[in-house]
Chimera marker file (.cmm) of the C-alpha trace (Angstrom):
<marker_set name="trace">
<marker id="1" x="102.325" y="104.295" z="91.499" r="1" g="1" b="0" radius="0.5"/>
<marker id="2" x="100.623" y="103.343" z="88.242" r="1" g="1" b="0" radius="0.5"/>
<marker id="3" x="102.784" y="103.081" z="85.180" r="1" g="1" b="0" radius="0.5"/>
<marker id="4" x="100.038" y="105.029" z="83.424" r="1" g="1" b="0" radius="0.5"/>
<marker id="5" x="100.600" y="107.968" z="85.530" r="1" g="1" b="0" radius="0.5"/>
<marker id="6" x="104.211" y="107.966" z="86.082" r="1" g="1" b="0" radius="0.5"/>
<marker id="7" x="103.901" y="107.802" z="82.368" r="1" g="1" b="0" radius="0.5"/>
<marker id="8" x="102.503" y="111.295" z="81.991" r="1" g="1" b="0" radius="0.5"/>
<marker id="9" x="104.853" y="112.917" z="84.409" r="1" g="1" b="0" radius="0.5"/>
<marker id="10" x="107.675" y="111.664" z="82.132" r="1" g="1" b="0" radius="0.5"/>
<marker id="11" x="105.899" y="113.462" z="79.399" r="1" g="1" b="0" radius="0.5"/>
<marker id="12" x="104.580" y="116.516" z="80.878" r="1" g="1" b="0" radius="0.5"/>
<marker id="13" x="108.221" y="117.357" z="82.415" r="1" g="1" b="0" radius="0.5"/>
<marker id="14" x="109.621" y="116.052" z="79.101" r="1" g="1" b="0" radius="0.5"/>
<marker id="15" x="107.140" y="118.866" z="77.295" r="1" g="1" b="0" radius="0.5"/>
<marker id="16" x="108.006" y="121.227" z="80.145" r="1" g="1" b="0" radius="0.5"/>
<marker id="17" x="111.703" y="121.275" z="79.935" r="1" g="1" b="0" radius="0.5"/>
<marker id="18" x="111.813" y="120.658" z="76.132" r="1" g="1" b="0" radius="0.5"/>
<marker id="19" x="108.881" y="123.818" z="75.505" r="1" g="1" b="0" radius="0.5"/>
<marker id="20" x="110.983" y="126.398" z="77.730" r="1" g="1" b="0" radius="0.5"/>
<marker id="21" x="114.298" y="125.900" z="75.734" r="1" g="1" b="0" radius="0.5"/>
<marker id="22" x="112.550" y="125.727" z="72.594" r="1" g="1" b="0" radius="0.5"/>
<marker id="23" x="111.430" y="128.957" z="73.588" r="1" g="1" b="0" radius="0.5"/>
<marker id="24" x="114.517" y="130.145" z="74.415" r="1" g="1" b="0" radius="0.5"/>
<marker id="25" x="116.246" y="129.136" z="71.294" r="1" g="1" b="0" radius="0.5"/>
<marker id="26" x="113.658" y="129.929" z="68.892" r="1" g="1" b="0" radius="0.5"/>
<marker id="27" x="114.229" y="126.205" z="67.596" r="1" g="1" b="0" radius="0.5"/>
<marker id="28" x="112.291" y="122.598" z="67.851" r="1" g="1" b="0" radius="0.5"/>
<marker id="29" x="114.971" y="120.878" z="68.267" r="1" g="1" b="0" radius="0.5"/>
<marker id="30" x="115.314" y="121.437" z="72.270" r="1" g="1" b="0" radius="0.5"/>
<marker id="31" x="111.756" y="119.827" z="72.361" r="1" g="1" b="0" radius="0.5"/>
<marker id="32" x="112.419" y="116.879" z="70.098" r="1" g="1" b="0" radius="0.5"/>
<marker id="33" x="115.451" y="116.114" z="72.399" r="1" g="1" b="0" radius="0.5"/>
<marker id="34" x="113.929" y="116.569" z="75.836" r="1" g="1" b="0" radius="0.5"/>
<marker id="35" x="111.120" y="113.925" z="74.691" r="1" g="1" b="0" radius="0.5"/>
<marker id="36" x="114.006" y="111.533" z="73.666" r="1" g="1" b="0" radius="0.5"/>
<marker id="37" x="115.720" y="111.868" z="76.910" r="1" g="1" b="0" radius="0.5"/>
<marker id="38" x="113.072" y="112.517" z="79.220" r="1" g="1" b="0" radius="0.5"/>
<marker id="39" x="110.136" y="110.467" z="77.669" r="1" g="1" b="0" radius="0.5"/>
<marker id="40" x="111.602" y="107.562" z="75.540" r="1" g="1" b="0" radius="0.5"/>
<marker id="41" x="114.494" y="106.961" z="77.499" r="1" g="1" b="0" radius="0.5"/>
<marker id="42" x="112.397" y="104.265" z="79.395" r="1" g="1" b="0" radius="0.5"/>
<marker id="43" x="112.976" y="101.973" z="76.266" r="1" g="1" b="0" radius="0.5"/>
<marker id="44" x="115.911" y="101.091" z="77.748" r="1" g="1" b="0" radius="0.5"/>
<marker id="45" x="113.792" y="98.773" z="79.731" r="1" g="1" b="0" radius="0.5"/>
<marker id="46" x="113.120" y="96.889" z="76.692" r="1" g="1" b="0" radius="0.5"/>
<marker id="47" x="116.594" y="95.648" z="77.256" r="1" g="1" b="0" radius="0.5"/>
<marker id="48" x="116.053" y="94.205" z="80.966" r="1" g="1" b="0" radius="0.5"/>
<marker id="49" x="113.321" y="92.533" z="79.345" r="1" g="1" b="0" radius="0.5"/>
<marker id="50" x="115.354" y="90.723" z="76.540" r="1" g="1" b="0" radius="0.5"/>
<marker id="51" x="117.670" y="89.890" z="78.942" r="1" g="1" b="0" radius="0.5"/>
<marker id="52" x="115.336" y="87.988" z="80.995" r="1" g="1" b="0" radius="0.5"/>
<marker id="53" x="113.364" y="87.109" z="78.588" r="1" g="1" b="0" radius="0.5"/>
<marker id="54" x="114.811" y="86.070" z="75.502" r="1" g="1" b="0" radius="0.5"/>
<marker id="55" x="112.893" y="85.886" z="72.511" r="1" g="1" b="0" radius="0.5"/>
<marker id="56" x="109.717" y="85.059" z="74.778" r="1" g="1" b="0" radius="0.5"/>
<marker id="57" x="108.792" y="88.692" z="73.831" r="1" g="1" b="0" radius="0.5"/>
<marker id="58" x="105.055" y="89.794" z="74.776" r="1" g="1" b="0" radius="0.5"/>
<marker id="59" x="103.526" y="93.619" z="75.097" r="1" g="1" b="0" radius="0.5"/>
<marker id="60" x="101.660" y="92.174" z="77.705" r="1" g="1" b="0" radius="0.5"/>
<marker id="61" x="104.848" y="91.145" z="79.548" r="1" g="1" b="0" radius="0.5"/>
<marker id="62" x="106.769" y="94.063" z="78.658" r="1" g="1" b="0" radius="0.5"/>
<marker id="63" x="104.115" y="96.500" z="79.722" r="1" g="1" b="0" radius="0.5"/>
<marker id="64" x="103.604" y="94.708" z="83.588" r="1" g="1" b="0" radius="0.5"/>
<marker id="65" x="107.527" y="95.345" z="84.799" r="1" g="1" b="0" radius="0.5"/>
<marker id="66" x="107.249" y="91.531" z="86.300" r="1" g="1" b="0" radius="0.5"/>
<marker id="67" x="110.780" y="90.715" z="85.006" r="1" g="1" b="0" radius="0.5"/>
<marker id="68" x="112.382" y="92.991" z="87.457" r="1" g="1" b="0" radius="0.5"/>
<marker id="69" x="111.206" y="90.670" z="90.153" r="1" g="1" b="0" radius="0.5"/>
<marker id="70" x="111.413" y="87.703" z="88.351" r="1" g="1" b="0" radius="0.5"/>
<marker id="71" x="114.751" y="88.305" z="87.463" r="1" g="1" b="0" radius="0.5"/>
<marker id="72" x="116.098" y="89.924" z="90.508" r="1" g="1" b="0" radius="0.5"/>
<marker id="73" x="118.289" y="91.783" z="88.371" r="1" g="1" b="0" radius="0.5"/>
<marker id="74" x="117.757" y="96.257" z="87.023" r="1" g="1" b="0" radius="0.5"/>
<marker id="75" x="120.373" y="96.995" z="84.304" r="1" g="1" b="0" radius="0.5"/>
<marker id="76" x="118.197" y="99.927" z="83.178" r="1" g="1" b="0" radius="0.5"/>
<marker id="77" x="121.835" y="101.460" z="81.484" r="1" g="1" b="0" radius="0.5"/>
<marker id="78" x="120.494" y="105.058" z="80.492" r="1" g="1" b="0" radius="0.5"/>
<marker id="79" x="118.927" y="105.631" z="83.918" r="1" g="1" b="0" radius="0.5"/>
<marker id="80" x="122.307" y="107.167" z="85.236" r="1" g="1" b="0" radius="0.5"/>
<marker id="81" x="122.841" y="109.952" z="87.237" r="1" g="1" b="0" radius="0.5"/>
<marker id="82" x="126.619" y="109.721" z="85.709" r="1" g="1" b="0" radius="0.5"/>
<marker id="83" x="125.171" y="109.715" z="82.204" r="1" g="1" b="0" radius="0.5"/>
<marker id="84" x="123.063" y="113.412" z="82.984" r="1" g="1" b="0" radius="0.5"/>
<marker id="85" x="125.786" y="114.989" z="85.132" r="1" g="1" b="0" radius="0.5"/>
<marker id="86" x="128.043" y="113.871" z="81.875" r="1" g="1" b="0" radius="0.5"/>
<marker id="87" x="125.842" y="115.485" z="79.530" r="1" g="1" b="0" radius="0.5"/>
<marker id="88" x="124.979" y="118.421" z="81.486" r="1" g="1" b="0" radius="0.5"/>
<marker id="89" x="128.693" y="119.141" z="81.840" r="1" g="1" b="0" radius="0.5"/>
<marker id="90" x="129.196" y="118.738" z="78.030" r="1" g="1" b="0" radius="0.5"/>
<marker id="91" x="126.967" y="121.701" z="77.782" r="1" g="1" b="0" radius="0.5"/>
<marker id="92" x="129.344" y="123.412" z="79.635" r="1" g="1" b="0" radius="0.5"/>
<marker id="93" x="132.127" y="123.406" z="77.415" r="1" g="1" b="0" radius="0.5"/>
<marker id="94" x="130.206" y="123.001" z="73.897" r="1" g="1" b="0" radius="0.5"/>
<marker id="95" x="129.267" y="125.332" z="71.174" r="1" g="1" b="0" radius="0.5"/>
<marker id="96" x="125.898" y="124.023" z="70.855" r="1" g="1" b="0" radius="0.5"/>
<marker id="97" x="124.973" y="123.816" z="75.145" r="1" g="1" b="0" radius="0.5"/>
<marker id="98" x="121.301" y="124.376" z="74.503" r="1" g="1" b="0" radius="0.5"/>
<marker id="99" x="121.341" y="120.680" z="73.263" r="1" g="1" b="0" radius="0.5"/>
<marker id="100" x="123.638" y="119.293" z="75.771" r="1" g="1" b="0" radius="0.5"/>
<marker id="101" x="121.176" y="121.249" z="78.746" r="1" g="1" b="0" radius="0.5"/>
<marker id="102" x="117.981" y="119.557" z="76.922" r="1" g="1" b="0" radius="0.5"/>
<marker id="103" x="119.062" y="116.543" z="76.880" r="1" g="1" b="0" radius="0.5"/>
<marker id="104" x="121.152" y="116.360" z="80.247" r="1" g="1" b="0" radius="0.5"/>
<marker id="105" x="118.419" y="118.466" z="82.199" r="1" g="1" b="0" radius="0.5"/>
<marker id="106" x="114.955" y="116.296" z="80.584" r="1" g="1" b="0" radius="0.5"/>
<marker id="107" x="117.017" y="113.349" z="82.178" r="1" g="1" b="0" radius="0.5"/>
<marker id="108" x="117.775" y="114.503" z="85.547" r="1" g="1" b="0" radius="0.5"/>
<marker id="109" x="114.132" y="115.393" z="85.663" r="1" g="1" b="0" radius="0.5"/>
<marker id="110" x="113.336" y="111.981" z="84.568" r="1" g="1" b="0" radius="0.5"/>
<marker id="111" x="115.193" y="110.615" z="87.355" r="1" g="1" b="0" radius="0.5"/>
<marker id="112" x="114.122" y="112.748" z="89.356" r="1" g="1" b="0" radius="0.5"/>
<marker id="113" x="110.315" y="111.355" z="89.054" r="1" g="1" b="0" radius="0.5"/>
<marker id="114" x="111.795" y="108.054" z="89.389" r="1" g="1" b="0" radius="0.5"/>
<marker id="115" x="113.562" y="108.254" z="92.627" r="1" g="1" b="0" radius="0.5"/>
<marker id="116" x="110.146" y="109.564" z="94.121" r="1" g="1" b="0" radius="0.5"/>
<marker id="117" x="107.865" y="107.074" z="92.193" r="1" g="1" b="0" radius="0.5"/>
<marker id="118" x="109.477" y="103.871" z="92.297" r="1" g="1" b="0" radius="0.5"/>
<marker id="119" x="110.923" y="103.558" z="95.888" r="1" g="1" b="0" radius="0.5"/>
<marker id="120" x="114.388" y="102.985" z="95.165" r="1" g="1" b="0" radius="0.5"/>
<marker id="121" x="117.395" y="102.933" z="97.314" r="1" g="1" b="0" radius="0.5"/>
<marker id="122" x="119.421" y="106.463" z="96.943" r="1" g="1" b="0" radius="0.5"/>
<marker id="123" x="122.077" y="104.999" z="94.966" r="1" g="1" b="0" radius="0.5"/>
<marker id="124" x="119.875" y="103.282" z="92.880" r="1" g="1" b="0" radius="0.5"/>
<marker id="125" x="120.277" y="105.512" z="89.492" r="1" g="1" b="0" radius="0.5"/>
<marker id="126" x="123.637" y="105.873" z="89.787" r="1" g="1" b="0" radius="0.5"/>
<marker id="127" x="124.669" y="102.897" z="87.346" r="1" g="1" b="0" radius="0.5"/>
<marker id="128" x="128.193" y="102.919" z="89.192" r="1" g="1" b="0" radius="0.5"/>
<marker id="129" x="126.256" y="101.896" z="92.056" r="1" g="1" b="0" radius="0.5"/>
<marker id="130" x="124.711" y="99.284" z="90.094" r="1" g="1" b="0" radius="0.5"/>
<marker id="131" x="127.099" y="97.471" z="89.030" r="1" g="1" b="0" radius="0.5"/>
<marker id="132" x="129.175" y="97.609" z="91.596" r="1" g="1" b="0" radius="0.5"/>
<marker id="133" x="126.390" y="95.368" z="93.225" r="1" g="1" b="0" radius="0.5"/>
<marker id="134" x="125.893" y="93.389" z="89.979" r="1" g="1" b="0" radius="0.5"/>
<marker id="135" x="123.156" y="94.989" z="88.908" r="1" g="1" b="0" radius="0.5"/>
<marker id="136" x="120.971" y="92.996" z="92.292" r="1" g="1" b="0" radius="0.5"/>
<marker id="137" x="117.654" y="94.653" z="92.201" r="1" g="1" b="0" radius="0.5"/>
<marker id="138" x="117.676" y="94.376" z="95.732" r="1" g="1" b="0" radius="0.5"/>
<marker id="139" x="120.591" y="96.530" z="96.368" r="1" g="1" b="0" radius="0.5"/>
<marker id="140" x="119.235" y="99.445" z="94.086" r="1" g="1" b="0" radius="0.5"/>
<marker id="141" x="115.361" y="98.616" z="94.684" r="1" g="1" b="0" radius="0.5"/>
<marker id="142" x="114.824" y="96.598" z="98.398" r="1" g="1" b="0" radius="0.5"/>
<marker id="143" x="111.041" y="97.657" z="98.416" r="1" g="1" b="0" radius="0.5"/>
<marker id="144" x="110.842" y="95.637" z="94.951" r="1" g="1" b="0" radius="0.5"/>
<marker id="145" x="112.450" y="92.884" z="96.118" r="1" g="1" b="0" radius="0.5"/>
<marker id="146" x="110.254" y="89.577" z="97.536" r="1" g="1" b="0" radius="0.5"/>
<link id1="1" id2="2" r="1" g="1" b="0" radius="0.2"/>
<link id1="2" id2="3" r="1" g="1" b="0" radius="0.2"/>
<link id1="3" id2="4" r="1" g="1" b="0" radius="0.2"/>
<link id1="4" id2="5" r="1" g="1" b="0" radius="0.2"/>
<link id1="5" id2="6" r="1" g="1" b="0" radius="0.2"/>
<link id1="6" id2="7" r="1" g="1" b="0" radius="0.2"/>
<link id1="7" id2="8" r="1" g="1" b="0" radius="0.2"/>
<link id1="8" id2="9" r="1" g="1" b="0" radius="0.2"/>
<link id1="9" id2="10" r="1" g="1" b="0" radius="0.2"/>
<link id1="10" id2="11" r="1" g="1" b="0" radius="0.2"/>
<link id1="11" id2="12" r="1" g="1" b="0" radius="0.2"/>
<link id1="12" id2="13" r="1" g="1" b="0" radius="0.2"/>
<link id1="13" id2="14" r="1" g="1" b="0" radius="0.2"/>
<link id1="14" id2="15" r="1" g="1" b="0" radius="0.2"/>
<link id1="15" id2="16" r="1" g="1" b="0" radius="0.2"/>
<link id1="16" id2="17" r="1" g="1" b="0" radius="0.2"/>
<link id1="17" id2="18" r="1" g="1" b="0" radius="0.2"/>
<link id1="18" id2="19" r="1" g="1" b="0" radius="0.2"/>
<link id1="19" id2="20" r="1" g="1" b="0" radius="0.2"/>
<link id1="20" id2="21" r="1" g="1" b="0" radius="0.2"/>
<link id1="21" id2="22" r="1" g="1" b="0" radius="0.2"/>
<link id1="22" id2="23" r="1" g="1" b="0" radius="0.2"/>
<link id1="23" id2="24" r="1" g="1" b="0" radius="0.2"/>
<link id1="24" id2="25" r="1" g="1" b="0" radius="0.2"/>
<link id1="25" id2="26" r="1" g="1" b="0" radius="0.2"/>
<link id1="26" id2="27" r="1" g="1" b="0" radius="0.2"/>
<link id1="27" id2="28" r="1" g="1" b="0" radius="0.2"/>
<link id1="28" id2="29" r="1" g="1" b="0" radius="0.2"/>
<link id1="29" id2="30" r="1" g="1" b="0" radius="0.2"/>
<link id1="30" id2="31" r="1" g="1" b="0" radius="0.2"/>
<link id1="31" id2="32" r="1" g="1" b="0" radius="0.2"/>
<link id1="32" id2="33" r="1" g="1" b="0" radius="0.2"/>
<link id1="33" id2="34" r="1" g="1" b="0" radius="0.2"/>
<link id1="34" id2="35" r="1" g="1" b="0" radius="0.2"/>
<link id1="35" id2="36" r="1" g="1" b="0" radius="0.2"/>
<link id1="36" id2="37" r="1" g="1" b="0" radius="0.2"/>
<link id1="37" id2="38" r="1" g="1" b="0" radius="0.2"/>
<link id1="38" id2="39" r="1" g="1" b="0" radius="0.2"/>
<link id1="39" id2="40" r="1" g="1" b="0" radius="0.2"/>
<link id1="40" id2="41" r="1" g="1" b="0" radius="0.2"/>
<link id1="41" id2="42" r="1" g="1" b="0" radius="0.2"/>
<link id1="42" id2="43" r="1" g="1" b="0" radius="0.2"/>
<link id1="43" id2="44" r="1" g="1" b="0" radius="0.2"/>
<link id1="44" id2="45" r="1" g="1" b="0" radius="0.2"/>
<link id1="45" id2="46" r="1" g="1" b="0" radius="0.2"/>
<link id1="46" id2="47" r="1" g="1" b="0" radius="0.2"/>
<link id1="47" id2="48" r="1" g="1" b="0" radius="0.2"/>
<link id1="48" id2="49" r="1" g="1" b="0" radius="0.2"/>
<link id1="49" id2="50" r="1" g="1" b="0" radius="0.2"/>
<link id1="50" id2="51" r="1" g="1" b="0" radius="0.2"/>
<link id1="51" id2="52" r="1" g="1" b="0" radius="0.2"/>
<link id1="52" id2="53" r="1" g="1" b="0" radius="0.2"/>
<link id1="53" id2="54" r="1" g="1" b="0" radius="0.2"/>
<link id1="54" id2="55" r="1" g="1" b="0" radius="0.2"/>
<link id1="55" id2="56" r="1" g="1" b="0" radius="0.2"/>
<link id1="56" id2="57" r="1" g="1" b="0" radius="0.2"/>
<link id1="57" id2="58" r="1" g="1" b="0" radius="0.2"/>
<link id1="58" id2="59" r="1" g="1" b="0" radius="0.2"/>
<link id1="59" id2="60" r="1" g="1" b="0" radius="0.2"/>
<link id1="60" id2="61" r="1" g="1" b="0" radius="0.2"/>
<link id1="61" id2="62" r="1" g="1" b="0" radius="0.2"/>
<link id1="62" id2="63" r="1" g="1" b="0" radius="0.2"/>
<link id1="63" id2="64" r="1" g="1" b="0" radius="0.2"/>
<link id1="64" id2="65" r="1" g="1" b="0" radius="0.2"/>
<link id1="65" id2="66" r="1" g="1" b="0" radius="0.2"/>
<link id1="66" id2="67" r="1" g="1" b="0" radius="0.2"/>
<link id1="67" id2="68" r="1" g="1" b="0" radius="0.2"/>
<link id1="68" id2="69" r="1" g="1" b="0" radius="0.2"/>
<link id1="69" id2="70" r="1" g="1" b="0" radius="0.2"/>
<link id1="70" id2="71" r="1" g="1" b="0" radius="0.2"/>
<link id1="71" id2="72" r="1" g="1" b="0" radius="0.2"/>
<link id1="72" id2="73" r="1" g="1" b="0" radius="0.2"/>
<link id1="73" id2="74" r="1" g="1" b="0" radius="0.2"/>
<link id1="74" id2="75" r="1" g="1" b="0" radius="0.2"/>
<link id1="75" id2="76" r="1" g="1" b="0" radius="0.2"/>
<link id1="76" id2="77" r="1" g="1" b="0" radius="0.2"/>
<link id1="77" id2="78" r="1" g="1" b="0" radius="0.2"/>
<link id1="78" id2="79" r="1" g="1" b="0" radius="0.2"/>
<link id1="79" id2="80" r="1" g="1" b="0" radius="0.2"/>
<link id1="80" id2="81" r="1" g="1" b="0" radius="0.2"/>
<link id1="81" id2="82" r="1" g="1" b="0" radius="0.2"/>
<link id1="82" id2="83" r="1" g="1" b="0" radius="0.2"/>
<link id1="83" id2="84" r="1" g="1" b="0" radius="0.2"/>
<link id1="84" id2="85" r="1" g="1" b="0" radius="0.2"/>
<link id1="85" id2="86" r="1" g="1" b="0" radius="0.2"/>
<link id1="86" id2="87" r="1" g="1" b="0" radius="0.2"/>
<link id1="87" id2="88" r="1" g="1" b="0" radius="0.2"/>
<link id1="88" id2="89" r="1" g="1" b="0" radius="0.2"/>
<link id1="89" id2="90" r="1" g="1" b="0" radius="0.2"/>
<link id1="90" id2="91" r="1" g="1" b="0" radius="0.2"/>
<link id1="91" id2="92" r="1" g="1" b="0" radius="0.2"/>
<link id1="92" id2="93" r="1" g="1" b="0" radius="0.2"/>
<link id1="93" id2="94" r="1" g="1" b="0" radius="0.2"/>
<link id1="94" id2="95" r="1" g="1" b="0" radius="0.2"/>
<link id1="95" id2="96" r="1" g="1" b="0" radius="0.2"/>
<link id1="96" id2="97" r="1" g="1" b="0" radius="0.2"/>
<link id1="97" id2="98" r="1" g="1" b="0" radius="0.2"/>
<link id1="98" id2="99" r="1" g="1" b="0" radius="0.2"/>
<link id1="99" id2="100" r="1" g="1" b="0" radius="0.2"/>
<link id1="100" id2="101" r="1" g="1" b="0" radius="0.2"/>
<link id1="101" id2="102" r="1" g="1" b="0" radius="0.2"/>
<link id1="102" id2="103" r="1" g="1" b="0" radius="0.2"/>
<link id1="103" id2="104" r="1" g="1" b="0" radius="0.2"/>
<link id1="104" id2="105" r="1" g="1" b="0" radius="0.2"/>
<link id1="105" id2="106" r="1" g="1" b="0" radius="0.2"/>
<link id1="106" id2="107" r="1" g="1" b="0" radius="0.2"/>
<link id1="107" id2="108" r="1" g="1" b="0" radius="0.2"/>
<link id1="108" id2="109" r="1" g="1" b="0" radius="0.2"/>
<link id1="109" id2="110" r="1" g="1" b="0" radius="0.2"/>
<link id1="110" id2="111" r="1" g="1" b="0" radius="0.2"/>
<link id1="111" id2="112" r="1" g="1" b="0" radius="0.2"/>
<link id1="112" id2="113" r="1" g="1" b="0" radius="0.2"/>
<link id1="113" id2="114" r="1" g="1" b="0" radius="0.2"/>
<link id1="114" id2="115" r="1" g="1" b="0" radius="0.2"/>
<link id1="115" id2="116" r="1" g="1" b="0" radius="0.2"/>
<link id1="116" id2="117" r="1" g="1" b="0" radius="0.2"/>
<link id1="117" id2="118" r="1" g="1" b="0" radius="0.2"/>
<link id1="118" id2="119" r="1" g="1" b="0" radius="0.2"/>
<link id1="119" id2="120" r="1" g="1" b="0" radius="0.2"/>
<link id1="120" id2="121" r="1" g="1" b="0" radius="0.2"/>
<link id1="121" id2="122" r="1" g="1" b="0" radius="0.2"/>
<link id1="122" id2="123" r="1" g="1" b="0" radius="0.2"/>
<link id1="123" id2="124" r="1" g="1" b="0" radius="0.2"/>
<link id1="124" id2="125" r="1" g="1" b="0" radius="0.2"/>
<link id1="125" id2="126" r="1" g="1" b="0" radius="0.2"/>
<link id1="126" id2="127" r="1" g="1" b="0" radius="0.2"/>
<link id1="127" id2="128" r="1" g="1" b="0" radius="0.2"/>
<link id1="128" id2="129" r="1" g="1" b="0" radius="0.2"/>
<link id1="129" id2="130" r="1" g="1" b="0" radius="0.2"/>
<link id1="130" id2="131" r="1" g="1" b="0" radius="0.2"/>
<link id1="131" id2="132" r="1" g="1" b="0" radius="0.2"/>
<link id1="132" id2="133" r="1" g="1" b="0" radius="0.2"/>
<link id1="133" id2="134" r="1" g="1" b="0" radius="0.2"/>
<link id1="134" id2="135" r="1" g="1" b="0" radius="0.2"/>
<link id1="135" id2="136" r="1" g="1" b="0" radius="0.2"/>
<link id1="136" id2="137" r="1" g="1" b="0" radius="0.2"/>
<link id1="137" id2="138" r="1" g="1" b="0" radius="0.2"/>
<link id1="138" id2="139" r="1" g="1" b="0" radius="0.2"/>
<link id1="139" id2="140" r="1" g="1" b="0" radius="0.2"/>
<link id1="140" id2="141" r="1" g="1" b="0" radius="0.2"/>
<link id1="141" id2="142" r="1" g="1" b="0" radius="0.2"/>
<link id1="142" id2="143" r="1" g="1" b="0" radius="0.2"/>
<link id1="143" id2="144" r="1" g="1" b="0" radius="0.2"/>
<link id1="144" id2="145" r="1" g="1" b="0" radius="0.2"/>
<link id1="145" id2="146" r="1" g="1" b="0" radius="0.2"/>
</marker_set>
């Protein structure tokens, strides 16, 4: 699937989750959060990237995903089912949930879209999973794999 469009499902269930809490709550701040988590959480990619890459840093080469395969490796940290069932649950206990639910719940979503997007394994966004197999992209990701 195109990064384009996977893209805009980030950000449409981003605005989706983030709009019906901020209705909810009568506040932004649900919104603001759910794009953070469910929309710019992908910058965590960046870091893959530098990994591999170093301070050979292009947009171009950022933007095409080739260092996955190049580098056989997919760190991706904040794509964690462990880190949204953690945040989800701090909702649970916290005086200030809403937050903890935007966050947590604009993240599973994310994931969500992920796991049907970018063929992974089924363990593959549980970073547990991950690094129990040294973060091997073909462990998490086989259809990604040469």
């Amino acid at each position: 699937m195109s990064l384009v469009y996977t893209e805009i499902m980030h950000l449409s269930a981003s605005l989706l989750v983030g709009g019906s809490l901020s209705l909810l709550s009568g506040s932004y701040l649900p919104l603001v959060l759910s794009l953070v988590a469910g929309f710019f959480i992908d910058g965590d990619h960046l870091i893959d990237y530098l990994i591999f890459r170093g301070s050979r840093v292009t947009l171009k080469g950022f933007f095409s995903g080739n260092y996955f395969k190049e580098s056989q490796k997919a760190y991706i940290f904040l794509h964690s089912w462990e880190l949204a069932f953690g945040i989800v649950s701090l909702g649970l206990v916290a005086n200030s949930s809403l937050l903890f639910y935007s966050v947590g719940l604009s993240l599973a979503v994310h994931l969500l879209i992920d796991q049907f997007t970018n063929s992974p394994g089924l363990y593959a966004y549980f970073l547990y999973h991950r690094i129990t197999h040294k973060f091997d992209l073909k462990s998490s990701f086989p259809l990604c794999s040469p």
